[in-house]
C-alpha positions in Angstrom: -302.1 70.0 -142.3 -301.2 72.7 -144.3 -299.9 72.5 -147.5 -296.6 74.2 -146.4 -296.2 71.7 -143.3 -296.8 68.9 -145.6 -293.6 70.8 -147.4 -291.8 70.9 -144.5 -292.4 67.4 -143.0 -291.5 66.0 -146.6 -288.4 67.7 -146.7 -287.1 66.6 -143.1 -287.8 63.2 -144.2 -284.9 63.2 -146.5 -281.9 63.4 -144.5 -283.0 60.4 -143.0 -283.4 58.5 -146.3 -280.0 59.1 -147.5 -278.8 58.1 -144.6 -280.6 54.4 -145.3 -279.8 55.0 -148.9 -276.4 52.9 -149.1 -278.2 49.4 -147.4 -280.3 49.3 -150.6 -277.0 49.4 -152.5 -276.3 45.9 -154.5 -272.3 46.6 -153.7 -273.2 46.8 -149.9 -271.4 44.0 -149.2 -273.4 42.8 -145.9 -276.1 41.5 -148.3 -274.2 38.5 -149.4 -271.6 37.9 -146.2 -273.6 38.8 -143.2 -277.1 38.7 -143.6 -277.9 34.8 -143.6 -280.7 34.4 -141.1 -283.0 36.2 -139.2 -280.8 37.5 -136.0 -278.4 38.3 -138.2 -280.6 40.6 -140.3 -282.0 41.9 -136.7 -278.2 42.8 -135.3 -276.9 44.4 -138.6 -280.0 46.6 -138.4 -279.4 47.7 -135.0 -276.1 48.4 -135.7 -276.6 50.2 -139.0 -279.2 51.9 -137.0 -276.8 53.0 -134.4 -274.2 54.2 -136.9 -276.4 56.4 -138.4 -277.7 58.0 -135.4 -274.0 58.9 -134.6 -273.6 59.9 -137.9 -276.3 62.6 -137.6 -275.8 63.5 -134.2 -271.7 64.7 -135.5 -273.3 66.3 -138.4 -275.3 68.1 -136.8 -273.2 68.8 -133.8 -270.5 70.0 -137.0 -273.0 72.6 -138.2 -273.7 74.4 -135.6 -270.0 74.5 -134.6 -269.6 76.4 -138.0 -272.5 78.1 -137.7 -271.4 79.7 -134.7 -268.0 80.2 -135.8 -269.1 81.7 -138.9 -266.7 79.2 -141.3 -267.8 77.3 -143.7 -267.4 75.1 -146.1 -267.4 74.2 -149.9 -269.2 71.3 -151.3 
């Protein structure tokens, strides 16, 4: 690879983490309620999982809407 599509890849990958960013939180409070045995750990990872696809899937859908509407918006 290319040192620019090393770039690149490197810099797609971190959407993704700060999406998974809160779980490693110590106030996420699934640590110390839900997450007791192994299925449990398994079920709240699919559903984490899921959220975040969602998650992206709106954002992304949310950008383009702008994008094409030429609006945007202030961080």
């Amino acid at each position: 690879m290319s040192n620019d599509n090393v770039l690149k890849e490197d810099k797609a990958q971190q959407s993704t983490e700060r999406g998974f960013r809160f779980l490693k939180d110590p106030l996420f409070f699934t640590s110390s309620v839900l997450v007791k045995n192994p299925q449990r750990v398994e079920a709240i990872s699919m559903i984490m999982g899921l959220c975040l696809l969602v998650y992206t899937l709106a954002q992304k859908k949310l950008r383009q809407e702008l994008e094409a509407s030429g609006i945007s918006v202030k961080n």
